[in-house]
Backbone as numpy.savetxt, mean C-alpha at the origin, in Angstrom:
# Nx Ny Nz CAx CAy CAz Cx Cy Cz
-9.48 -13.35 8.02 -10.51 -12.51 8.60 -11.71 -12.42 7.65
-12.90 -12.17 8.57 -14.21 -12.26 7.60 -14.50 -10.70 6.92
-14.59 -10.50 6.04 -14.54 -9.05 5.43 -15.89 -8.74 5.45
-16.52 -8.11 6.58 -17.48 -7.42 7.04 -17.67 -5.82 7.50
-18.82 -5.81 8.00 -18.68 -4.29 8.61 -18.40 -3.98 9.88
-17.79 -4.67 10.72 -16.97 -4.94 11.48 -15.73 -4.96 11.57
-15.09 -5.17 10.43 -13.80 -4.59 9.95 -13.32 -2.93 9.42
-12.05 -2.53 10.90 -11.63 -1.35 10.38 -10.41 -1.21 9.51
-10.69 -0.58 8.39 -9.34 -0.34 7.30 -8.54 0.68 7.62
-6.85 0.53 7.49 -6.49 2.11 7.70 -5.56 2.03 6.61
-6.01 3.05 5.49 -5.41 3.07 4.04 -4.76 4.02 3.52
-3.41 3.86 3.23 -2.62 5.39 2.57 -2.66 5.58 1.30
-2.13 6.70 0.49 -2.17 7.03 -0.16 -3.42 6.52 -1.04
-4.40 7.11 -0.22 -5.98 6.84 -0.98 -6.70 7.61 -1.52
-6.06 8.75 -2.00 -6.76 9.78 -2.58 -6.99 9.34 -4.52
-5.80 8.17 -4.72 -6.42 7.77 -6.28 -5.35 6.66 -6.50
-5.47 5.81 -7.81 -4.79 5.01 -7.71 -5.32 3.48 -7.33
-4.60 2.69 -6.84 -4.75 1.49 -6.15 -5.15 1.76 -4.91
-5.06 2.66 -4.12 -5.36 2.72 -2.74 -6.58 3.26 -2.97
-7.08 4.15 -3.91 -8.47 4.88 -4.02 -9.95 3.72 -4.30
-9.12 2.22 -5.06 -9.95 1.87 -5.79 -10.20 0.57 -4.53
-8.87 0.20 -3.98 -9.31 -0.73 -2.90 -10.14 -0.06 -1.65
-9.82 1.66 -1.20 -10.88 1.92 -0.09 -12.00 1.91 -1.03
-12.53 1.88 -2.05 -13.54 2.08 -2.97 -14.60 0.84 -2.49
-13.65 -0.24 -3.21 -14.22 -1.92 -2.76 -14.52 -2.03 -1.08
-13.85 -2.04 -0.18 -14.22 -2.39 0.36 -15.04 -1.74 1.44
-15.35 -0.07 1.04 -16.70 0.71 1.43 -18.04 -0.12 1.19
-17.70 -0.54 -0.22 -18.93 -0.84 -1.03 -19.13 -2.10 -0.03
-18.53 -3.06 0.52 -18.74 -4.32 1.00 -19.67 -3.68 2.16
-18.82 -3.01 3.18 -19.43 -2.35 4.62 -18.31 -2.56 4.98
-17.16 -2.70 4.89 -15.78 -2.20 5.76 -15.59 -0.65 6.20
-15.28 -0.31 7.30 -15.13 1.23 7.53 -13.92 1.30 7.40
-13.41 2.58 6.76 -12.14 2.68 6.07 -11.70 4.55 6.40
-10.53 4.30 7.28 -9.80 5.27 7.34 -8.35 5.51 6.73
-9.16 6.88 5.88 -8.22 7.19 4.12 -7.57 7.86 4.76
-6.09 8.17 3.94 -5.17 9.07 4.09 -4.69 9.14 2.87
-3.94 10.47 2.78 -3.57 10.77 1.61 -2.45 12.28 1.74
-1.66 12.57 1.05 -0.88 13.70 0.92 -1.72 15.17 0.54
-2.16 14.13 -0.53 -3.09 14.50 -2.01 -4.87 14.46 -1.18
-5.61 15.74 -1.61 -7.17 15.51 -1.34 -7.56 14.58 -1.94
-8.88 14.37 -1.41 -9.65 13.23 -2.10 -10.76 13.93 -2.39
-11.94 13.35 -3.54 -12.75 14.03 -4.08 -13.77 13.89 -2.94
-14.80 14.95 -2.56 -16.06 15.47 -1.44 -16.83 14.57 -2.10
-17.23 14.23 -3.44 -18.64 13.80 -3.68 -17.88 11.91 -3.27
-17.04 11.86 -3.23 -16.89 10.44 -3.15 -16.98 10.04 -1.49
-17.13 11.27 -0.50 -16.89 11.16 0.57 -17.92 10.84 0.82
-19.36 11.40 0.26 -20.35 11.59 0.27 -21.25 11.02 0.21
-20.54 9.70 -0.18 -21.47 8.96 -0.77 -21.86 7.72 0.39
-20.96 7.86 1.23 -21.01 7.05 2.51 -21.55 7.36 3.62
-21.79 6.71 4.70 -22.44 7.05 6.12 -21.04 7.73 6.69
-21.04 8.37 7.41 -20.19 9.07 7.99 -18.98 8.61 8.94
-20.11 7.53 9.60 -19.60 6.23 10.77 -18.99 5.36 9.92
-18.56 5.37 8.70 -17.77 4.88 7.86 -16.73 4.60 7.05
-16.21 6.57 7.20 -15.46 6.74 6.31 -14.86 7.87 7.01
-13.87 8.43 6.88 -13.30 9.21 7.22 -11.75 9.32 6.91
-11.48 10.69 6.34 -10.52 11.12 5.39 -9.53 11.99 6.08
-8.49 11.83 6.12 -7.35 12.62 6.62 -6.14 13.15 5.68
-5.58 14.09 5.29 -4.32 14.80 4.82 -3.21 13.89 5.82
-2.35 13.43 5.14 -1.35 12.33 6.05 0.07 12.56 5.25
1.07 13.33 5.84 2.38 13.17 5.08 3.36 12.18 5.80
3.44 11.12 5.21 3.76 9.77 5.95 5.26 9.82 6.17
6.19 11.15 5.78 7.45 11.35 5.95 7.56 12.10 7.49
6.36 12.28 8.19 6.36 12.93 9.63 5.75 12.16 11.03
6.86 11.65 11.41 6.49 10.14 12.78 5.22 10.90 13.02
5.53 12.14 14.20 4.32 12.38 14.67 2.97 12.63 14.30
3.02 13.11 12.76 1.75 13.03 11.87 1.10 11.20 12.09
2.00 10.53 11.80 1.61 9.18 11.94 1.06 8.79 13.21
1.26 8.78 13.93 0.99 8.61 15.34 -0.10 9.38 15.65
-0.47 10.72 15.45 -1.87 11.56 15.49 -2.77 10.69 14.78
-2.34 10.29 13.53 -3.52 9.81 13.14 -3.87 8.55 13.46
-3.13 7.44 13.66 -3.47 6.34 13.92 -4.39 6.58 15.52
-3.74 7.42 16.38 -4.67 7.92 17.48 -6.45 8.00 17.46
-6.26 8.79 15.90 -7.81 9.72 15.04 -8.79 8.46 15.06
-7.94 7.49 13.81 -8.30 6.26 13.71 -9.17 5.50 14.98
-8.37 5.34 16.15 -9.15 4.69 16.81 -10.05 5.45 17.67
-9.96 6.11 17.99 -10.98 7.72 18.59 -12.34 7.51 17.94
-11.59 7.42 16.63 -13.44 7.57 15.55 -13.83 5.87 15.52
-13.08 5.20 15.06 -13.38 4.04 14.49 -13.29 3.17 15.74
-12.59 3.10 16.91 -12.77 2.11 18.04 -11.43 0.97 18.10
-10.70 0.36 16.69 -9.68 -0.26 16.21 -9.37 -0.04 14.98
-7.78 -1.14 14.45 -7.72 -1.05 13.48 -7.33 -2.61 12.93
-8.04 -2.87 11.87 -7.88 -4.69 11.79 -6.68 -4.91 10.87
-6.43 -3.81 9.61 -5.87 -3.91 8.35 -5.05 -2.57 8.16
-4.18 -2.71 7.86 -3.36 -1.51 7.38 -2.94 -1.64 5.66
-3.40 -0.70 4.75 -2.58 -1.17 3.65 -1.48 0.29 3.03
-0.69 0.23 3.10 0.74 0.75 2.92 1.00 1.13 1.75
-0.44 2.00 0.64 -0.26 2.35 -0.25 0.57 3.44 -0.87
0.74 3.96 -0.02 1.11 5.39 -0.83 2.94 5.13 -0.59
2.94 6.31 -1.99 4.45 6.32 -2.39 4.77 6.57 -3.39
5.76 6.89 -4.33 6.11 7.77 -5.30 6.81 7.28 -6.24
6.79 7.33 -7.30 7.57 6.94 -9.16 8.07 8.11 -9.38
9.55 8.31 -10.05 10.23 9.05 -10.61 11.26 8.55 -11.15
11.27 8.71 -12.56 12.42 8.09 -13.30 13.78 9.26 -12.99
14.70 8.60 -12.79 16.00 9.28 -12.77 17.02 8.71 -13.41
17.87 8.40 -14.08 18.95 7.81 -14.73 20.69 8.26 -13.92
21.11 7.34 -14.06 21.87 7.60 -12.65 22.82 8.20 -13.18
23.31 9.30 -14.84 23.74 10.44 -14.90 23.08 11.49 -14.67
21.55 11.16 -14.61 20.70 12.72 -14.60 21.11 13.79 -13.32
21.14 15.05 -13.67 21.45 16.00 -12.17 20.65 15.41 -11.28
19.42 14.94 -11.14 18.45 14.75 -10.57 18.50 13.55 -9.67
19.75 12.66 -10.40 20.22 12.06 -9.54 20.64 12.02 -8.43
20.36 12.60 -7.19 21.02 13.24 -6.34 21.01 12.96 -4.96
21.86 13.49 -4.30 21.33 12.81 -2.54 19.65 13.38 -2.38
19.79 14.70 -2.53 18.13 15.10 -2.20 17.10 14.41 -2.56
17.02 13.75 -3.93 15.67 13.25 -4.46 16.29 11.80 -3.74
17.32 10.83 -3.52 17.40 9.69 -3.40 16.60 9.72 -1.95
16.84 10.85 -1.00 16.70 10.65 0.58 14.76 10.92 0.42
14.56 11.74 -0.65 12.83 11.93 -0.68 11.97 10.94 -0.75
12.59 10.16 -1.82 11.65 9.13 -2.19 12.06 7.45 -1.11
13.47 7.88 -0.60 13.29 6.89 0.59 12.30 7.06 1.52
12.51 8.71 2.13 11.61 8.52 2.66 10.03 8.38 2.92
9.74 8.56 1.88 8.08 8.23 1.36 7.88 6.65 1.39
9.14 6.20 0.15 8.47 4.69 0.56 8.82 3.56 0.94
9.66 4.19 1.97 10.75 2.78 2.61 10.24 3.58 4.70
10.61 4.62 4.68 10.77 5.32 5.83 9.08 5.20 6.74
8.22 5.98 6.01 6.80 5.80 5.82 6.26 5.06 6.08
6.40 3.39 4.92 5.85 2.36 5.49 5.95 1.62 6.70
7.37 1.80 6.90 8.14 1.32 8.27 7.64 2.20 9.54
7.05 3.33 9.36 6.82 3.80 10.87 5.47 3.68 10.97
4.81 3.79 9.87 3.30 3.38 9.51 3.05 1.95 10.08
3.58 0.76 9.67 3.88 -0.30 10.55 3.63 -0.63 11.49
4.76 0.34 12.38 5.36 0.35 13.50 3.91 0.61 14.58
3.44 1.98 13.87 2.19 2.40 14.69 1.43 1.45 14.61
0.53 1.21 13.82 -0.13 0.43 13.45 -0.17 -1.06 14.15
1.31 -1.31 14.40 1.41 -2.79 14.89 0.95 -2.65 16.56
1.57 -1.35 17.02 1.57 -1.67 18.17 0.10 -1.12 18.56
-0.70 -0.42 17.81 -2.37 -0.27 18.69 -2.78 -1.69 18.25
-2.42 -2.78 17.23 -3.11 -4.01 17.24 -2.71 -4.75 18.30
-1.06 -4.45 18.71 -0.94 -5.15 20.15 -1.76 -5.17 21.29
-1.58 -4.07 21.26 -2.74 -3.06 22.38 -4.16 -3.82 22.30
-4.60 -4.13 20.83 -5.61 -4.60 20.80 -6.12 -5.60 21.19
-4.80 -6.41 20.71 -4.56 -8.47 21.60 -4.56 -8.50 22.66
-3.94 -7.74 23.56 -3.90 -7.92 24.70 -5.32 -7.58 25.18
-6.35 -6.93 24.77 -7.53 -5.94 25.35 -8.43 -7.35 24.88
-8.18 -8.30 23.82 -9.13 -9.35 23.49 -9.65 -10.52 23.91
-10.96 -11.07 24.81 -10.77 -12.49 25.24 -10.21 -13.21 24.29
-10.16 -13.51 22.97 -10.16 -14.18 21.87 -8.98 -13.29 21.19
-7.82 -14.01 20.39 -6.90 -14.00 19.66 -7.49 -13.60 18.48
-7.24 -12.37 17.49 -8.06 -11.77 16.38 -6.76 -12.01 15.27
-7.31 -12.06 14.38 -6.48 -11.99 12.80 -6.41 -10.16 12.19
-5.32 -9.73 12.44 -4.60 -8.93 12.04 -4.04 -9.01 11.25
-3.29 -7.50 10.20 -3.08 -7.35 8.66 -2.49 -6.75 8.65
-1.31 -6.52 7.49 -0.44 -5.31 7.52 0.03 -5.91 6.01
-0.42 -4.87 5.42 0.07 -5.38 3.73 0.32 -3.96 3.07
2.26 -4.53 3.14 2.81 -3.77 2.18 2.98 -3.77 0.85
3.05 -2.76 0.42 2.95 -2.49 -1.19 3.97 -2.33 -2.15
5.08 -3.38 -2.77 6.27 -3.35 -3.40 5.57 -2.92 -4.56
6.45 -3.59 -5.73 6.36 -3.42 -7.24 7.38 -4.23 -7.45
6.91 -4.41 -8.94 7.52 -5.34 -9.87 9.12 -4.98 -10.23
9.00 -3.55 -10.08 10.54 -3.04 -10.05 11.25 -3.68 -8.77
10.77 -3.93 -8.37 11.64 -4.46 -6.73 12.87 -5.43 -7.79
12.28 -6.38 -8.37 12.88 -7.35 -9.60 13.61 -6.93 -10.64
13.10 -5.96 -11.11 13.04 -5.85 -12.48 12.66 -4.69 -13.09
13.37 -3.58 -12.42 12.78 -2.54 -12.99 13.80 -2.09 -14.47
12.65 -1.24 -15.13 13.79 -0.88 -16.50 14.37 0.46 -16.58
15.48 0.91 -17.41 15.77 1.90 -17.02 15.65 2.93 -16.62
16.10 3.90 -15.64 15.72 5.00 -14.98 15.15 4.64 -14.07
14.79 3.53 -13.36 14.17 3.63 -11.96 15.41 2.93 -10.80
16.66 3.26 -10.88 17.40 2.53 -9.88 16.80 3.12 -8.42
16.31 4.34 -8.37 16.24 4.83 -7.07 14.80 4.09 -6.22
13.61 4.39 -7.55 12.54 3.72 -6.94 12.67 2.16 -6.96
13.46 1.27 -7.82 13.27 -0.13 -7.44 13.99 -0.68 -6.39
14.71 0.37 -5.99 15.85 0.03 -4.26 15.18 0.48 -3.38
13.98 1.15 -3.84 13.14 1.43 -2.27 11.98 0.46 -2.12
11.32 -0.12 -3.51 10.51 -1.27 -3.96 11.08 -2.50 -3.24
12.25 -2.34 -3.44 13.33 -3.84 -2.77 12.94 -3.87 -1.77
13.48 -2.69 -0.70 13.44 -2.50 1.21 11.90 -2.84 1.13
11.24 -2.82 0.57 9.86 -3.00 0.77 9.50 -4.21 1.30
9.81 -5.05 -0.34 9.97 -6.38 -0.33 10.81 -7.07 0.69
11.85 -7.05 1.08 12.78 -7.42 2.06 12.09 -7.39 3.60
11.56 -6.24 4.08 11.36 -5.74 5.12 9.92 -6.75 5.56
9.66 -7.40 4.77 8.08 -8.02 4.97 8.00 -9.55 5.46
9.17 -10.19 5.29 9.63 -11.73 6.44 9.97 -11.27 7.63
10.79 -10.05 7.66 11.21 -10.03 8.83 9.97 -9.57 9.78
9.14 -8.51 9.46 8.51 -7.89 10.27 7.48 -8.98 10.23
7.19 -10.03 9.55 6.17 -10.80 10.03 6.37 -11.64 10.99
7.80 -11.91 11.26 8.36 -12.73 12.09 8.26 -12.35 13.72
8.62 -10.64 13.55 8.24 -9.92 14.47 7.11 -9.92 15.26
5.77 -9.93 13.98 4.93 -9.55 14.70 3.40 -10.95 15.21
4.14 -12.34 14.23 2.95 -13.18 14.45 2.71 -13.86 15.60
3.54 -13.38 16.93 3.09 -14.04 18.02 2.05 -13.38 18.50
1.86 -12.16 18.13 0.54 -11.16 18.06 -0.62 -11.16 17.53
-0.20 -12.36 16.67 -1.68 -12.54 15.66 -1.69 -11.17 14.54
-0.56 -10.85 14.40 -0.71 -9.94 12.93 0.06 -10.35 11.97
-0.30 -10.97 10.90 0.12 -11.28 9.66 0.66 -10.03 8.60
1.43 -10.17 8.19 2.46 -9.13 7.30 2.49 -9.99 5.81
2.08 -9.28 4.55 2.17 -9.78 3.08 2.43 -8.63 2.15
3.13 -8.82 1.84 3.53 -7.97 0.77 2.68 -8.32 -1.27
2.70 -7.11 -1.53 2.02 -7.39 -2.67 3.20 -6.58 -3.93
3.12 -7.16 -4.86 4.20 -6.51 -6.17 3.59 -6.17 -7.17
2.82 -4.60 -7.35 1.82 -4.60 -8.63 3.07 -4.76 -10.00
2.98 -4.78 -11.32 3.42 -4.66 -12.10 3.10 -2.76 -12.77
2.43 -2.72 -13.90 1.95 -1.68 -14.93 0.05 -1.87 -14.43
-0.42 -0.80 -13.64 -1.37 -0.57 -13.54 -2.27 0.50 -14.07
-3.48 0.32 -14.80 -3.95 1.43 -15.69 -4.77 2.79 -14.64
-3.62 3.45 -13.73 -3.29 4.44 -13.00 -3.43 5.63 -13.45
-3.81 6.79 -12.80 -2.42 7.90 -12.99 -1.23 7.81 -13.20
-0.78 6.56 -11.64 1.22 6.85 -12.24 1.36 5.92 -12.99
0.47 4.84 -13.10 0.86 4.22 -14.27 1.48 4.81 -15.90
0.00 5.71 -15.96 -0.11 5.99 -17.34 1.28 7.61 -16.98
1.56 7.84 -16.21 2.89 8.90 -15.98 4.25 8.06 -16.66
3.88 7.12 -17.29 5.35 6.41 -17.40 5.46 7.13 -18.89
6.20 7.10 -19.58 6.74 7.09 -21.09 5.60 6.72 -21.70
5.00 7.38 -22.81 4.07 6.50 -23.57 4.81 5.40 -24.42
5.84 4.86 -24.69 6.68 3.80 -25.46 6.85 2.66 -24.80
7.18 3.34 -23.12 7.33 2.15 -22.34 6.27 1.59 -21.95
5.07 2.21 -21.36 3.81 2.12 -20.78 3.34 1.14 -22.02
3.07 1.12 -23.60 3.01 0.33 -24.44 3.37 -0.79 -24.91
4.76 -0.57 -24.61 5.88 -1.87 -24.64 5.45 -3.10 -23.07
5.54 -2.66 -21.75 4.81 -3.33 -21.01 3.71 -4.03 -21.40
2.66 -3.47 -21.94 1.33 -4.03 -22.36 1.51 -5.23 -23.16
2.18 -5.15 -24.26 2.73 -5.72 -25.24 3.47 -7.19 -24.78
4.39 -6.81 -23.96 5.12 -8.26 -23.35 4.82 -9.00 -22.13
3.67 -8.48 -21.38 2.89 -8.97 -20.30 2.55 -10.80 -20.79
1.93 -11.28 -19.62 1.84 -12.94 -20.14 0.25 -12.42 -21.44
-0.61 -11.96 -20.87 -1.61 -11.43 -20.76 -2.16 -10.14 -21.54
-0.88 -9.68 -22.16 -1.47 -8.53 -23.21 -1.76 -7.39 -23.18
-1.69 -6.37 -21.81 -2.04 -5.68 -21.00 -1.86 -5.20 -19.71
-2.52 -4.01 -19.48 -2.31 -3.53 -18.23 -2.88 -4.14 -17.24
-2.80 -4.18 -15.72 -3.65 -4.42 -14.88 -5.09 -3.64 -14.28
-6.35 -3.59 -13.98 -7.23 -2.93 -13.46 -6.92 -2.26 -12.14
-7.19 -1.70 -11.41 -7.16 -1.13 -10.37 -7.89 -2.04 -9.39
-9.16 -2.53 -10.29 -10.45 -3.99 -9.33 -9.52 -4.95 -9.29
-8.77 -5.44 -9.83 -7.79 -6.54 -9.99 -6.49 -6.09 -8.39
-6.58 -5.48 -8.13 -5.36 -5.41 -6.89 -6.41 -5.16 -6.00
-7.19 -4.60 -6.11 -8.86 -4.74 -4.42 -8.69 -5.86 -4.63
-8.78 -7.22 -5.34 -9.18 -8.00 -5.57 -8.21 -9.02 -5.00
-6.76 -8.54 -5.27 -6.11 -9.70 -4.53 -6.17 -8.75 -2.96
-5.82 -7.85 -2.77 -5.67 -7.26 -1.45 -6.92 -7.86 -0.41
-8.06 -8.26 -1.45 -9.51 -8.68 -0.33 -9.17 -10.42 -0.24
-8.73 -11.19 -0.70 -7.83 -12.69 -1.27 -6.68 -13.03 -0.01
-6.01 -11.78 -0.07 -5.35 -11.82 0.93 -5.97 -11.57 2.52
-6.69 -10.76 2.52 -7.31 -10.36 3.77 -7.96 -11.70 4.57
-8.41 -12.35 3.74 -9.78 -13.39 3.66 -8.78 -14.99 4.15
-7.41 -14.89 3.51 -6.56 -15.94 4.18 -6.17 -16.11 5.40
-6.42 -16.46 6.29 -5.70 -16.47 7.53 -4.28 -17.04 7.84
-3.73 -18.01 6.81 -2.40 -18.34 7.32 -1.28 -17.78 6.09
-1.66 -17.06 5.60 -0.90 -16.61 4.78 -0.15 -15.00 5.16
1.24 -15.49 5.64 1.48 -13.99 6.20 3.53 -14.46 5.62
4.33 -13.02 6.23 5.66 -13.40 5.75 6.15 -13.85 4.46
4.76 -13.45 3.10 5.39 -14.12 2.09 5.18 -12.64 0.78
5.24 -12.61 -0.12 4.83 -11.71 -1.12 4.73 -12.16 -2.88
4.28 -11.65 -3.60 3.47 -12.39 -4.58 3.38 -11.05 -5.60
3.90 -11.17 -6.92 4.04 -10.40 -8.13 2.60 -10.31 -8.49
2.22 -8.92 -9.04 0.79 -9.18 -9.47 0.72 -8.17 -10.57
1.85 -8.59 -11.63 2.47 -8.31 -12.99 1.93 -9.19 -14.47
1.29 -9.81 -14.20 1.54 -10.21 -15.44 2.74 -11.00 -16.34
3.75 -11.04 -15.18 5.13 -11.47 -15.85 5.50 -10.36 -16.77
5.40 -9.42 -16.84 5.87 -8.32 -18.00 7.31 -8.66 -18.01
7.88 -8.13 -19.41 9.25 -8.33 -19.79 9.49 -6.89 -19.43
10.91 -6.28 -18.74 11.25 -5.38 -18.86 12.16 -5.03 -19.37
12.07 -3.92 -20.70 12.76 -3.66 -21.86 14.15 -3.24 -21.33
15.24 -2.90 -22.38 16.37 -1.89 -22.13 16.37 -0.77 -22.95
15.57 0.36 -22.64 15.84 1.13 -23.49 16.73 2.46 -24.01
C-alpha cells in the first residue's frame, strides 16, 4: 500500500512507547490515525494536528464490546480502516515461585495480550471485509501484530509474558491464511530492548546487559520500529510471516 493521506490507521496502545512514536510518523507523513490507549495521551500532541486526522480514544482492549464501539467510531469519523497495528500490551516480571505468580495475574496479562489482539483482529478484519466487498477494485489491507523477542528467548522472570509473546507469534500464519482471500495481509513484528518506558522498566543490570550483547551495541529507537512497521506497510506481498527486530541480543541467566 502507498502510505499517503488516504490511508486510515487504527493504533493501540498509543498513548507512548512504540505505538506513540509510529502514530507520531505516520501523522507527520498525512496518514489519519485512530489512537487508542488504556493510558491518556498528551492534549498538546493532539493538537498539533488537523482534527480530520487524528482522533483519540480511551480503549480497554480486555472488553469485546469496547472493541467493537470503537472500531464502529473509527469508521463513523474516518470513513475506513486500511491498517491495524496491535500495539498495546503489558511487561511484568514474575518468577514462577513469586506469589505473584498466580492464576489472576497469568489470566490479566493473557488477556491484554493474547485475548485483545485476537478480538481487535477479529473486528478489524471483518469492517475490511465489509470493505472488499463495498470495492470496485481489490485494496491491500494490514493487520500487524506485535510479538517480542521474548516470544524466543525471554530471560528470567518473564515465563508468563513470553507465552503470551509466543500466542502472538503463532497466531499470525494462521490468521493470515484466514484472511488473504480478502486482500488483508497479517505480519507480525518481534521488537527486542527498546529505549521505552517499558523498556527502561526492566532491571537496570538487565536493561544494560541487553545493550551490551546486542549484534549492535545497544538499544533500539522507537523511529527504528515506525520504520520497519512503514517497510512493512509499503510491501504488498509480504504477509503470514514475522521478523525479530532485536538486534540478536543474547539473553542472560540471571
Amino acid at each position: 500500500m502507498k502510505i499517503d493521506q488516504g490511508l486510515v490507521a487504527f493504533i493501540t496502545g498509543a498513548s507512548s512507547g512504540l505505538g506513540f512514536e509510529t502514530a507520531k510518523d505516520l501523522l507527520d507523513i498525512g496518514v489519519k490515525c485512530f489512537l487508542t490507549d488504556r493510558d491518556p495521551i498528551e492534549n498538546e500532541f493532539l493538537q498539533k494536528y488537523p482534527k480530520d486526522r487524528i482522533l483519540f480514544r480511551n480503549l480497554d482492549i480486555t472488553n469485546e464490546e469496547d472493541i467493537k464501539l470503537a472500531v464502529q467510531e473509527c469508521v463513523k469519523y474516518f470513513g475506513h480502516i486500511d491498517v491495524l497495528l496491535n500495539c498495546a500490551g503489558i511487561a511484568t516480571m514474575q518468577h514462577v515461585t513469586d506469589d505473584s505468580f498466580n492464576p489472576k495475574t497469568i489470566t490479566n496479562i493473557f488477556n491484554i495480550n493474547v485475548i485483545g489482539s485476537l478480538n481487535m483482529s477479529k473486528y478489524v478484519a471483518l469492517q475490511m471485509v465489509k470493505q472488499q466487498k463495498e470495492n470496485q477494485q481489490k485494496k491491500d489491507y494490514l493487520i500487524i501484530n506485535v510479538s517480542s523477542a521474548a516470544a524466543n528467548g525471554a530471560p528470567s522472570g518473564l515465563s508468563i509474558y513470553g507465552a503470551t509473546k509466543g500466542a502472538i507469534l503463532a497466531m499470525t500464519l494462521p490468521m493470515a491464511r484466514d484472511l488473504g482471500k480478502f486482500g488483508i495481509r497479517v505480519v507480525c513484528i518481534s521488537p527486542g530492548y527498546f529505549n521505552t518506558k517499558m523498556g527502561k522498566s526492566t532491571p537496570k543490570q538487565l536493561y544494560d546487559y541487553m545493550a551490551r550483547t546486542s549484534c549492535l551495541g545497544r538499544h533500539g529507537e522507537p523511529q527504528e520500529f515506525s520504520q520497519a512497521v512503514q517497510g512493512v506497510m509499503e510491501c504488498q506481498f509480504l504477509t503470514g510471516t514475522h521478523f525479530y527486530l532485536d538486534s540478536c541480543y543474547a539473553s542472560p541467566h540471571f
